[in-house]
C-alpha positions in Angstrom: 0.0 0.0 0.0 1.3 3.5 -0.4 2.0 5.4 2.5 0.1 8.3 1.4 -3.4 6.0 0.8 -2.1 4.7 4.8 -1.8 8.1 6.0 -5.4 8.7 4.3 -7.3 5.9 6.1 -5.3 6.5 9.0 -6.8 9.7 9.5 -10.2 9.3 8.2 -10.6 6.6 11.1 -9.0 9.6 13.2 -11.4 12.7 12.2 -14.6 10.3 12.6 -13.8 9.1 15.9 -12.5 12.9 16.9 -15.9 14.1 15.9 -17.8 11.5 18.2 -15.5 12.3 21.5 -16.0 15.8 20.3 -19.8 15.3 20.6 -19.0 13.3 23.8 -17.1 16.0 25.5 -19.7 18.9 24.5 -21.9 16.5 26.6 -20.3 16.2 29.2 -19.9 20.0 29.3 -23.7 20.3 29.3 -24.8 18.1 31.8 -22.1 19.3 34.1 -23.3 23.2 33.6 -26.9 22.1 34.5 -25.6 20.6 37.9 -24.2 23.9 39.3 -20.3 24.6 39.1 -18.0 28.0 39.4 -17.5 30.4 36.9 -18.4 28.3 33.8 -15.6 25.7 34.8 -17.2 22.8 33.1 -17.1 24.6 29.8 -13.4 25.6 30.3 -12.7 22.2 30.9 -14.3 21.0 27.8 -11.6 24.0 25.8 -8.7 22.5 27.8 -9.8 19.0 26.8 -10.1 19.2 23.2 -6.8 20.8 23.1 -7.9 23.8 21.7 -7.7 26.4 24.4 -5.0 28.7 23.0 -7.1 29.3 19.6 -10.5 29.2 21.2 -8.8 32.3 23.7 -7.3 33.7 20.8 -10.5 33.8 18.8 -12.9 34.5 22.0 -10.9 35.9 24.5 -13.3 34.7 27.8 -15.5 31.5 27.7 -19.2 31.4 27.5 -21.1 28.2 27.1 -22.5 29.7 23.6 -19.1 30.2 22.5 -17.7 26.9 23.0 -20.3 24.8 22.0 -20.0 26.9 18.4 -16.1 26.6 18.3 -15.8 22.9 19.1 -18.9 22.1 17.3 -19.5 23.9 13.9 -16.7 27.0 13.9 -15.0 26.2 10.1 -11.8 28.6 11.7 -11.4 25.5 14.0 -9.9 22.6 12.2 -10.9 20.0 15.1 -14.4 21.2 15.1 -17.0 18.4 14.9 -18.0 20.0 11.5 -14.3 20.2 9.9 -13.9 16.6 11.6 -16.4 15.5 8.8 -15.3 17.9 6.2 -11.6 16.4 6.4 -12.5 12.8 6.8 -14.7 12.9 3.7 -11.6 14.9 1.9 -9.5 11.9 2.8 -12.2 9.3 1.6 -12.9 10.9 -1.3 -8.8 11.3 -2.4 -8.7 6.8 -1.4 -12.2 6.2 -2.6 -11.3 2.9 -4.3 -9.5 2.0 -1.2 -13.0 1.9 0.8 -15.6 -0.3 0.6 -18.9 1.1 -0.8 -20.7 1.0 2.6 -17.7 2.7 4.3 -17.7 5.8 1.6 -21.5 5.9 1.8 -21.6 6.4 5.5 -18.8 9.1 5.3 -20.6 10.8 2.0 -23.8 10.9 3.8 -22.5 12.0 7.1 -20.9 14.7 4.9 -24.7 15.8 2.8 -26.1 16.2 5.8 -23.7 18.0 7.5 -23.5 20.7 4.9 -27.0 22.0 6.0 -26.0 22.5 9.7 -26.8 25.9 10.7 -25.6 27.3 14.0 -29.0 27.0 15.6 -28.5 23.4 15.3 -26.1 23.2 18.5 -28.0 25.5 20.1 -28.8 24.7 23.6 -32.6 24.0 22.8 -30.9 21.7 20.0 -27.6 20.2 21.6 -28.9 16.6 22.7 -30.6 16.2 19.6 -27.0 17.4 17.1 -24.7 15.5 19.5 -27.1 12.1 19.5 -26.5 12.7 15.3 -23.3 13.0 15.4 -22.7 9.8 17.5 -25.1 7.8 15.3 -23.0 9.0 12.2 -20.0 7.6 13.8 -21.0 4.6 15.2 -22.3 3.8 11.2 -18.8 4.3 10.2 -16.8 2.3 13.0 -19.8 -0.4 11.9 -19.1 0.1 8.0 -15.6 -1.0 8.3 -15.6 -3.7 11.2 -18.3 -5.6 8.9 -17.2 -5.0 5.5 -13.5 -4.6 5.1 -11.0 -7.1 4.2 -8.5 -7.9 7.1 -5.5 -6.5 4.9 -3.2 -3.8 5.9 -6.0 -0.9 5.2 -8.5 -2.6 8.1 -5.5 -2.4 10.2 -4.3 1.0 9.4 -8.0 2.2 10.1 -8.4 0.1 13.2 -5.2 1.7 14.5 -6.3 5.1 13.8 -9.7 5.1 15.3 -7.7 2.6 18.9 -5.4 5.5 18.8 -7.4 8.4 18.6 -9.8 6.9 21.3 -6.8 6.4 23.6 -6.1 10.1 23.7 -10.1 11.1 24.0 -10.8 8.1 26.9 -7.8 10.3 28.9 -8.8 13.5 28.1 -12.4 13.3 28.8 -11.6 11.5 32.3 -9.6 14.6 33.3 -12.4 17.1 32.8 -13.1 16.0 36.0 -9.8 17.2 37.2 -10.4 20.9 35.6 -13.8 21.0 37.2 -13.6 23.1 40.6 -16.2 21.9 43.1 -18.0 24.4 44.8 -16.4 25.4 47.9 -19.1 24.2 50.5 -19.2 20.7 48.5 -16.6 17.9 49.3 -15.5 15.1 47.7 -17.9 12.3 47.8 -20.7 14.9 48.0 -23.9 15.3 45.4 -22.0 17.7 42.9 -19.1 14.9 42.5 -21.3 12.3 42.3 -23.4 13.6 39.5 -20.0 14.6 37.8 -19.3 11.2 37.7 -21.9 10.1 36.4 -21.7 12.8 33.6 -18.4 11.2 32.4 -19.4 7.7 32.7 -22.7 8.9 30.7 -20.3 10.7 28.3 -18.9 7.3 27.0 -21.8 5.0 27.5 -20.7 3.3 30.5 -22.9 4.0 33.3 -24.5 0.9 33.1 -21.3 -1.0 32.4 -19.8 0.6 35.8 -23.1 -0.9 37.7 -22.7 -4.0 35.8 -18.9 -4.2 36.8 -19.0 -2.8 40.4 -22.7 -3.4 41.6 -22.0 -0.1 43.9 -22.8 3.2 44.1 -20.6 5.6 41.8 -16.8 5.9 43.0 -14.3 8.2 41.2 -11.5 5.4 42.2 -13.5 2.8 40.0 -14.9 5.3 37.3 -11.1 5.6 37.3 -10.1 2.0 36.9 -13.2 1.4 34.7 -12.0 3.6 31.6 -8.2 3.2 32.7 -7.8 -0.8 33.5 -10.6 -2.9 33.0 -10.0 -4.7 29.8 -13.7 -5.6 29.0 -14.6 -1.9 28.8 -13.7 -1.2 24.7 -13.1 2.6 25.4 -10.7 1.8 28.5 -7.1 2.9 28.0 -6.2 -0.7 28.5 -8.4 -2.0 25.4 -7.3 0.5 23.2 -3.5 -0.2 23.6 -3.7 -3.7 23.3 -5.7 -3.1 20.0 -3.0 -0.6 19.3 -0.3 -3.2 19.7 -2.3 -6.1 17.6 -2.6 -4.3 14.9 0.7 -3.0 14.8 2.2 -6.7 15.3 -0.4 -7.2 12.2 1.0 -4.6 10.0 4.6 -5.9 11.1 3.7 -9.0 10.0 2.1 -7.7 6.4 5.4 -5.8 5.9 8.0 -8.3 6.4 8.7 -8.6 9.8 9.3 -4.8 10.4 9.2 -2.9 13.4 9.9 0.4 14.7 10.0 2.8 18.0 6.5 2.3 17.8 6.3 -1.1 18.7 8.3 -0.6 21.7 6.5 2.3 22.9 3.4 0.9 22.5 4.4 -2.6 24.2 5.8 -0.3 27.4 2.5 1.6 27.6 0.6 -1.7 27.4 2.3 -3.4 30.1 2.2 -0.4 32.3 -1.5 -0.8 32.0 -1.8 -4.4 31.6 0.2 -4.7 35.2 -1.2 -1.2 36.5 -3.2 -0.6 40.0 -5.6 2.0 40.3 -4.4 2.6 43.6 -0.4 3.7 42.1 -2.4 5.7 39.9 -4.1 8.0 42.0 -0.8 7.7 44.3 1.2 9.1 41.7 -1.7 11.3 40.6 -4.4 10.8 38.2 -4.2 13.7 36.2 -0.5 13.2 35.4 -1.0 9.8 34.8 -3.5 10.8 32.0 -1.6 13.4 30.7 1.6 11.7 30.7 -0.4 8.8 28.2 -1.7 11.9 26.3 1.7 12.9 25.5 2.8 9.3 25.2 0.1 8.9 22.5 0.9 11.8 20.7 4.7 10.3 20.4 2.9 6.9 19.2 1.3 8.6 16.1 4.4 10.5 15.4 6.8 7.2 15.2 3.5 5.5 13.4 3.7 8.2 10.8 8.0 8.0 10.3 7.7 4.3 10.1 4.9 3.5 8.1 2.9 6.5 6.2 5.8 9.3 5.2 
């Protein structure tokens, strides 16, 4: 395969699943703001999560829920809105169309038709749920368009490695909203506040009733924790997207000849970190470095990905 048709579906699988934690996060944001908080905090939290806070401050200068919800949902100047998400995912289908099967393109091409006729009013607040529930549905077509319909070449690999990879980095960022999010100050830990914020992030990524399921216990941040962190049987833990990160890279080193690079290593170290991990190390050594540290980490995955197999 050509690195440059790699590159493509490795991105495509990227932008869709972007768009959906995108969604997620804006969701999280929303049901967090209607619980109470301090000075907007949830929604500055959703900024700092998405990675976009110096352009959104830039472009905004303070932060009003109206304002983010239009800059990480349908601002065109943002190029990790949910709306450019689309608009570059179908530009990368559309340049490896042959390279897609016909169920894959049709789910990007209408994701894309529709999309067009977005108007602002459509992430309004009256509108939010409604736009947010879309965009999810749109995604989850996709993720099911390839996983039923592609070959298990070195393309399905390359887009299941973009869309493990991507989910990584949203799984730890959307955990440490929760760290950005300043309790008011007569509430403590373990009180109402914290437990609905909880249950806004496990709502956020569909695991609430996984986490009962799981735990059969009231809502704990030290098991949300080791729920989307270490539980293997959760697919949007960090745990079960690294080890689909590592089997499909030991897949594509096997479609290529045996070859392998830094990020093989780095992704086998990251594994077993989490494969041995303990929740209670984690929040010993602190959770939101521990998330932050496998954001970074992740961002220096998809860097040696991109030397070693799609320049």
């Amino acid at each position: 395969m050509l690195s440059r048709t790699a590159n493509s579906i490795f991105w495509l699988a990227r932008y869709m699943e972007r768009a959906d934690y995108l969604a997620r996060l804006l969701e999280v944001g929303a049901r967090m703001s209607g619980m109470g908080g301090s000075g907007h905090s949830e929604w500055k939290s959703a900024v700092n999560a998405a990675g976009v806070e110096e352009s959104y401050l830039a472009r905004h200068g303070t932060v009003t829920p109206e304002t983010v919800i239009d800059y990480l949902a349908c601002d065109p100047t943002n190029p990790s809105s949910i709306l450019s998400c689309f608009n570059t995912a179908r530009a990368n289908a559309r340049s490896i169309r042959t390279a897609l099967t016909s169920d894959m393109w049709q789910s990007i091409n209408d994701t894309w038709l529709e999309a067009r006729h977005l108007t602002p009013d459509a992430f309004s607040r009256a509108n939010l749920n409604r736009s947010l529930d879309w965009v999810k549905t749109r995604a989850l077509l996709f993720n099911g368009a390839y996983q039923n319909t592609m070959l298990r070449n070195d393309a399905f690999y390359f887009t299941c490695l973009g869309t493990a990879l991507e989910r990584a980095d949203n799984t730890a960022r959307i955990l440490d909203v929760k760290y950005h999010v300043l309790l008011p100050n007569y509430e403590q830990v373990g009180g109402v506040v914290d437990f609905y914020q909880w249950s806004a992030i496990l709502r956020s990524v569909s695991a609430l009733r996984a986490y009962h399921w799981v735990y059969n216990d009231r809502i704990k941040p030290w098991n949300v924790a080791e729920l989307l962190i270490l539980r293997p049987e959760m697919p949007r833990s960090l745990i079960s997207c690294f080890a689909e990160i590592s089997r499909n890279l030991d897949f594509l080193a096997h479609a290529y000849g045996g070859r392998t690079g830094e990020c093989h290593r780095l992704v086998g170290e990251l594994y077993a970190r989490l494969k041995y991990g303990r929740i209670e190390a984690v929040f010993q050594g602190g959770l939101h470095e521990f998330l932050t540290d496998y954001v970074d980490k992740g961002i220096l995955v998809g860097d040696e990905i991109a030397k070693l197999y799609l320049l």
